[in-house]
C-alpha positions in Angstrom: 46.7 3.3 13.2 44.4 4.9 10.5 43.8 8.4 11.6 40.0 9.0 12.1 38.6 11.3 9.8 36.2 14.2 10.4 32.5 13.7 10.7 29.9 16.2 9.0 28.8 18.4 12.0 32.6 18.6 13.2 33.2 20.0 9.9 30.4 22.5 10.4 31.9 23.6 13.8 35.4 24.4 12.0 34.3 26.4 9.7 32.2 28.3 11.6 35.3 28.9 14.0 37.3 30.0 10.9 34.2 32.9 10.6 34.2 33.8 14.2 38.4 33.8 14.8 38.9 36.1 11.9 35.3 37.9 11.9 36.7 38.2 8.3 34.3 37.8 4.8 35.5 35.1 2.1 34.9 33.8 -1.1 34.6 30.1 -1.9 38.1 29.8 -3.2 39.3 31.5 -0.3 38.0 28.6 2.3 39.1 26.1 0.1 42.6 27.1 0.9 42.4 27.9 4.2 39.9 25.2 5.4 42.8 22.0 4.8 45.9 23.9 6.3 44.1 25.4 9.3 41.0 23.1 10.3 41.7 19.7 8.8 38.4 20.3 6.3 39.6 18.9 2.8 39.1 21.0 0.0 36.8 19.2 -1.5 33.7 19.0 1.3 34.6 23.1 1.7 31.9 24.2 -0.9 29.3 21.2 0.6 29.4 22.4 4.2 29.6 25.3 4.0 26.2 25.3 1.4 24.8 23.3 4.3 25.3 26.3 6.7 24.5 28.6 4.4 20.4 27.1 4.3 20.9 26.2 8.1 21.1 30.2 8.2 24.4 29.8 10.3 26.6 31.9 7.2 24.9 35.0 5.1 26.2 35.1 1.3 25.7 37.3 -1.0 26.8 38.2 -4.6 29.1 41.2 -5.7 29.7 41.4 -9.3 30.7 38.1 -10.5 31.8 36.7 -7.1 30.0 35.1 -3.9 31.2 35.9 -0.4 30.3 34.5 2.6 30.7 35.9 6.3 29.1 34.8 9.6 29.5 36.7 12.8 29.0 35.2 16.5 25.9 37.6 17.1 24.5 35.7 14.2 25.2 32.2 14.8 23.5 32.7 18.3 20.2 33.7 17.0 20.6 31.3 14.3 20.7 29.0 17.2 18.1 30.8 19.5 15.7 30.3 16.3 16.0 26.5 15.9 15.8 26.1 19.8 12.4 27.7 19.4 11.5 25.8 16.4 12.2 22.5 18.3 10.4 24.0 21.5 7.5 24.6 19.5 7.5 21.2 17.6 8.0 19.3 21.2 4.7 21.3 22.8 2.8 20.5 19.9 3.8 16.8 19.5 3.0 16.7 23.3 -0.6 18.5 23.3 -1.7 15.8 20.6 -0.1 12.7 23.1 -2.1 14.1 25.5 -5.0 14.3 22.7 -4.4 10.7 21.7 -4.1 9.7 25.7 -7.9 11.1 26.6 -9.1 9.8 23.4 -8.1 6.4 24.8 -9.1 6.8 28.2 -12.7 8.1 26.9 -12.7 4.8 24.3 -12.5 2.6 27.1 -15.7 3.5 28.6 -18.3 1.1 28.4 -15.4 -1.8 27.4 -14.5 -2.5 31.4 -14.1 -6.5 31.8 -17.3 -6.7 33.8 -19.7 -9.8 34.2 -22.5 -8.2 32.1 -19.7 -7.2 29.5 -18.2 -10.5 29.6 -22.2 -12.0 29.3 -22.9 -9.4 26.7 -19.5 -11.0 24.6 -20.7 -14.1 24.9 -23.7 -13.6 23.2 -22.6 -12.1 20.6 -20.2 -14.6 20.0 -23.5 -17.7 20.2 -25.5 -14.9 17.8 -22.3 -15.1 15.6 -22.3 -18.7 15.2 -26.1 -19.0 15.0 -25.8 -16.6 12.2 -23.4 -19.1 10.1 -25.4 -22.6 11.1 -28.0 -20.1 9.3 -26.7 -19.1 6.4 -25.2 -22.9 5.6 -28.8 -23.9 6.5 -30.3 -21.4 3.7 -27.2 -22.2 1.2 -28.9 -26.1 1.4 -32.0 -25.1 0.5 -31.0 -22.9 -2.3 -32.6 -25.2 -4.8 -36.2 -23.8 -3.6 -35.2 -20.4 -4.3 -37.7 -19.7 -7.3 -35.4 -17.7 -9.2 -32.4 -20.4 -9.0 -35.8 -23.0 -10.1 -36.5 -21.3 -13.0 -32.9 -20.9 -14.1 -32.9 -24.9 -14.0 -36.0 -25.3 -15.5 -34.9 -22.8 -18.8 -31.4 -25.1 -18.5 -33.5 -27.8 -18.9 -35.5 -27.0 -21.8 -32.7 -25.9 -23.6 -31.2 -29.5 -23.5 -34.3 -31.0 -24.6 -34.4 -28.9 -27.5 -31.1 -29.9 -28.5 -31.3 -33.6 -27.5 -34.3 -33.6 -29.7 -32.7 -32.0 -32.7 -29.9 -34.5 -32.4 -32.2 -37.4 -32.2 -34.1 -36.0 -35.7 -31.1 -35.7 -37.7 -30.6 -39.7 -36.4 -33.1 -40.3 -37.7 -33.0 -38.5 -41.1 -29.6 -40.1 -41.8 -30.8 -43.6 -41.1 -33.6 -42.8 -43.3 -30.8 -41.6 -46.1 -29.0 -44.7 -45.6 -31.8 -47.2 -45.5 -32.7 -45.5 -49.6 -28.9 -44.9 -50.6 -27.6 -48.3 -49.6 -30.2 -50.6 -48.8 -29.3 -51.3 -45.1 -31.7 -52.4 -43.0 -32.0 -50.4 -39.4 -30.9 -53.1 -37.3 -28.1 -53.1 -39.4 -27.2 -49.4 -38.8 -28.2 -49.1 -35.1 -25.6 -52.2 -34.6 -23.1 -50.5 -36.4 -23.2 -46.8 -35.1 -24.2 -47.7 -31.5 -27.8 -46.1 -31.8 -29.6 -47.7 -29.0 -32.9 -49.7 -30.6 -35.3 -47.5 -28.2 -33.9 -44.1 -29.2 -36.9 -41.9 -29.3 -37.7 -38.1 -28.8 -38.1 -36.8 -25.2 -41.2 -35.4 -24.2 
């Protein structure tokens, strides 16, 4: 079968034995031989975990010339440790002080909302209230052709088609008048032949 290969934190945990066996200080290159042969790390993850203990604050670094070395003793890795326990500590009392916050809050909403009879009365009335209030406003929505404002609009709609109904109905009856002098028709003749009803007048 396949053999398994190594997750991320069990890389982590190897190279911080290679530190703590040999309490020795390395360059980059240096782990990238020694991590394959001795700890089953490949070469190529070396520089990525240990980068990712190097900001966890597990491995100190520093640069000498042109060259980085890296080194990380027990003592360190402890308070490294120590430090994030606190860290979590301190995050797990806070996120528990505002459940508790959140838990009161709740409690202290629900005062006043016990299912009691007058609650349950008190419900239902607003619920009739509710409805009333929409028979209402479909009853007013009915009668929104007495609004005066909504009047007037209709009554300014409405002179506005007279005025051009009536215009229409004048140049009828200029070009009737043209063709009764241009071609002799007579204005039966025309009304028959353009569908002009024979009691088109103006409106008043």
């Amino acid at each position: 079968s396949k053999k398994k290969g190594l997750s991320f934190e069990e890389k982590r945990a190897r190279m911080m034995e290679i530190f703590f066996e040999t309490k020795d200080v390395f360059q980059l290159k240096d782990l990238e031989k020694i991590a394959p042969k001795e700890k089953g790390i490949t070469s190529m993850s070396v520089k990525e975990i240990l980068q990712s203990l190097v900001d966890d604050g597990m491995v100190d670094t520093d640069r000498i010339g042109t060259s980085n070395y890296f080194w990380a003793f027990p003592s360190k890795a402890l308070h490294a440790r120590k430090r994030k326990l606190q860290e979590l500590e301190s995050q797990f009392a806070e996120s528990s002080q505002k459940k508790e916050a959140l838990e009161k809050s709740i409690e202290k909403s629900k005062i006043g909302r016990e299912d009691t009879a007058d609650r349950a009365a008190l419900l239902k009335e607003l619920a009739a209230l509710r409805q009333k209030k929409e028979q209402l406003k479909t009853e007013i929505d009915k009668y929104r052709e007495c609004d005066p404002d909504v009047v007037e609009e209709m009554r300014q709609s409405n002179q506005v088609a007279k005025e051009a109904a009536n215009r229409w109905t004048d140049n009828i009856f200029s070009i009737k008048s043209w063709a009764k002098r241009k071609f002799g028709f007579e204005e039966s003749r025309i009304d028959k032949g353009f569908g002009i009803p024979e009691d088109l007048d103006y409106i008043d």
